[in-house]
N, C-alpha and C positions, 0 to 999 in steps of 0.2 A: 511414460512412467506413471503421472498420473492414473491413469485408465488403469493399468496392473495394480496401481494401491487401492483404487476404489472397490475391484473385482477382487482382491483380497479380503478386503476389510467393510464395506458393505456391498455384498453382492447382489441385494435387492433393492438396493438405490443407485447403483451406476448406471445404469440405463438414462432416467431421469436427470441427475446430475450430467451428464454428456449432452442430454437434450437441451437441458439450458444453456451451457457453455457453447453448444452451437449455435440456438440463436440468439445470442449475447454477439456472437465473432459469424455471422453473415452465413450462415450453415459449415462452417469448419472448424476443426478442433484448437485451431491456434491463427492467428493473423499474424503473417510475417512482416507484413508492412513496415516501414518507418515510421509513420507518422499516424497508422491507426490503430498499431498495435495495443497501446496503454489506452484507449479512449472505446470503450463497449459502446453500444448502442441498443437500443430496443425494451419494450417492456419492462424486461428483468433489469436491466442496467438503471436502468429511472427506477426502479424501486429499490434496488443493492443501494443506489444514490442517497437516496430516501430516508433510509433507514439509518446507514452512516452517518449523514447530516444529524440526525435525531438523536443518534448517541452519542454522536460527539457533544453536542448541545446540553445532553442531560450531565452528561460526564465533566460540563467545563473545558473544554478542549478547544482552542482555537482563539480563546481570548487572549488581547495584547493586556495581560494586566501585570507586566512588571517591566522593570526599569532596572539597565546594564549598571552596574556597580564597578568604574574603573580606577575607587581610589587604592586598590589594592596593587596595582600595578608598578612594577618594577621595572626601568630599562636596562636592558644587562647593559655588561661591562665589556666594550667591544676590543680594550687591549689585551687582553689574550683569551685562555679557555674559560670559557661560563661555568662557572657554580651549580650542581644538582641542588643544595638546598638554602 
C-alpha cells in the first residue's frame, strides 16, 4: 500500500524511498518478526535516531517537568449509579 502511494504521489522518489526502507529492514520491504520488527537497524536508522533525538530536544519533549495534581480527585459513591457531573 505504501509503494502504490509513493508511485502515485512521488514517482521520482519511490525508488529511493524503498531503498532505504530496505536497508533499514535487512534488504525487505517489511520485517515480520516479533521482536525485530519496531527496532531498524543500519546507517539510516542511526541517523532517523539522530535526528529525532535532536527535535525532540529542541522542541522540549521528553522532560519530567511537571508534577500529578491529585487534589482534584473525587471517590465515587459506590452505593448505587455514579453521577456524570
Amino acid at each position: 500500500m505504501f509503494r502504490e502511494w509513493l508511485s502515485v504521489h512521488y514517482p521520482e522518489r519511490g525508488d529511493k524511498v524503498m531503498s532505504i526502507v530496505r536497508q533499514i529492514r535487512n534488504g525487505r520491504d517489511n520485517d515480520p518478526d516479533f521482536f525485530t520488527r519496531m527496532k531498524p537497524g543500519g546507517v539510516w536508522a542511526d541517523l532517523f535516531r539522530a535526528r529525532f533525538r535532536l527535535a525532540c530536544k529542541r522542541a522540549g519533549i521528553g522532560k519530567a517537568g511537571f508534577e500529578l495534581d491529585c487534589s482534584q480527585f473525587q471517590r465515587p459513591d459506590l452505593s448505587g449509579q455514579m453521577q456524570l457531573i
